[in-house]
C-alpha positions as CSV (number, residue, x, y, z in Angstrom):
1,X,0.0,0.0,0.0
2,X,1.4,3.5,-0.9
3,X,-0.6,5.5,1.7
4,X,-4.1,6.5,2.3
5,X,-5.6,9.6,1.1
6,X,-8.8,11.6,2.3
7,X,-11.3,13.8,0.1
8,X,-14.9,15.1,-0.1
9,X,-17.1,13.9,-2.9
10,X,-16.8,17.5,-4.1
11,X,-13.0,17.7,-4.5
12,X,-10.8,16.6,-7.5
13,X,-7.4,16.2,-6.6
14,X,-4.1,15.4,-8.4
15,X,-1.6,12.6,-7.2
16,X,1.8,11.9,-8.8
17,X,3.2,8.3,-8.3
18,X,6.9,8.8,-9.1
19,X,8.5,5.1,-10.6
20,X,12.0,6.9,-11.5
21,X,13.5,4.3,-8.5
22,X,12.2,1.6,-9.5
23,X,12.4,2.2,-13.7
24,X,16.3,1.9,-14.9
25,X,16.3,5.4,-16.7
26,X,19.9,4.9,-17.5
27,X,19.8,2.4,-19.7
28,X,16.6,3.6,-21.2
29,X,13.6,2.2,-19.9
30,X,10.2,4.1,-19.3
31,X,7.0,3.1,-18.1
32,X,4.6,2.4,-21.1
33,X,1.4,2.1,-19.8
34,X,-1.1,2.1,-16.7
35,X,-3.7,0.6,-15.7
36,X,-6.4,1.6,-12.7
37,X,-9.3,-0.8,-10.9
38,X,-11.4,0.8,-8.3
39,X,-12.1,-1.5,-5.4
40,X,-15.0,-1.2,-4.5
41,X,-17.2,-0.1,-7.6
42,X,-21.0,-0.6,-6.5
43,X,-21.4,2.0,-4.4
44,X,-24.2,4.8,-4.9
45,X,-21.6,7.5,-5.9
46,X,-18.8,5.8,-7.5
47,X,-15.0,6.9,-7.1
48,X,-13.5,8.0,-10.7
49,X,-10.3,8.1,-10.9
50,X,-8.2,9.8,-14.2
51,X,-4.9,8.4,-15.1
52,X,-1.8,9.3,-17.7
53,X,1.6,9.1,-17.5
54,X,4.3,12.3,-16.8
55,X,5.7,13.8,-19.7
56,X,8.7,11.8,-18.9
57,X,7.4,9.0,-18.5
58,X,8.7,7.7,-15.2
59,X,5.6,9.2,-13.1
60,X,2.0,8.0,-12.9
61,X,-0.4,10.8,-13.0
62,X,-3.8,10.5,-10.9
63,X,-6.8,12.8,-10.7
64,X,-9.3,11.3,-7.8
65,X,-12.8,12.6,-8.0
66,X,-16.3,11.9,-6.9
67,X,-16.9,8.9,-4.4
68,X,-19.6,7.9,-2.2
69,X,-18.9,9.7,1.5
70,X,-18.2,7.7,4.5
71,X,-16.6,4.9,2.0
72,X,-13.5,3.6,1.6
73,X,-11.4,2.7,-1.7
74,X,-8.2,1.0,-2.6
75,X,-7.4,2.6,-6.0
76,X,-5.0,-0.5,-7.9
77,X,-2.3,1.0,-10.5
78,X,-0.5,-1.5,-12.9
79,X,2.1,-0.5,-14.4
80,X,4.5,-1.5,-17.5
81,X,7.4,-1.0,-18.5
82,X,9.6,-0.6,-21.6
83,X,11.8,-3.2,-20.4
84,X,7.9,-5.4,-19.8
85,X,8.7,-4.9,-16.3
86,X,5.0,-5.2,-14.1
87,X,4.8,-3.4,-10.8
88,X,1.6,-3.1,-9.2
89,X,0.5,-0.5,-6.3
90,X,-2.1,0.4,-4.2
91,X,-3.5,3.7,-3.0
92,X,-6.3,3.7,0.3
93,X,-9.1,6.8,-0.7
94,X,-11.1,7.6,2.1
95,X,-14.6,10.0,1.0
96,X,-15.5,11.8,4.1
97,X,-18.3,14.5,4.1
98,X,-17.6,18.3,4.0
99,X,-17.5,20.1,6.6
């Protein structure tokens, strides 16, 4: 798990997963792709999460919106590599109500 995060349904935030440790940018390699599951998805108000990779391509980009309040999420992110390295993550989201 990379941490837990906490938002209103209202807010959109942005969260950058940085892979430059674990990609070897040296000899070239990049991540290619990403991939995002939303655990869990039947709720009233689903979470919607937005996903691209960094210019350079050695960051996963996330922009977390919506959600159910009082619920909580585990947001999976697969990743690929040039090299067809796999590393998979997983972010906590916790929706609380505004204030």
């Amino acid at each position: 798990m990379l941490g837990n995060v906490t938002q209103h349904p209202s807010e959109s935030k942005k969260y950058v997963l940085d892979y430059s440790k674990f990609l070897d940018t040296e000899g070239g390699e990049l991540l290619s792709s990403v991939t995002v599951t939303i655990d869990p998805l039947d709720t009233t108000t689903p979470l919607r999460v937005l996903s691209t990779l960094s210019n350079d391509q050695t960051q996963v980009l996330l922009t977390i919106y919506d959600g159910q309040a009082d619920e909580q999420y585990t947001v999976g992110v697969l990743v690929t590599t040039t090299y067809n390295q796999r590393d998979h993550d997983c972010l906590g989201v916790t929706v609380t109500e505004q204030c």
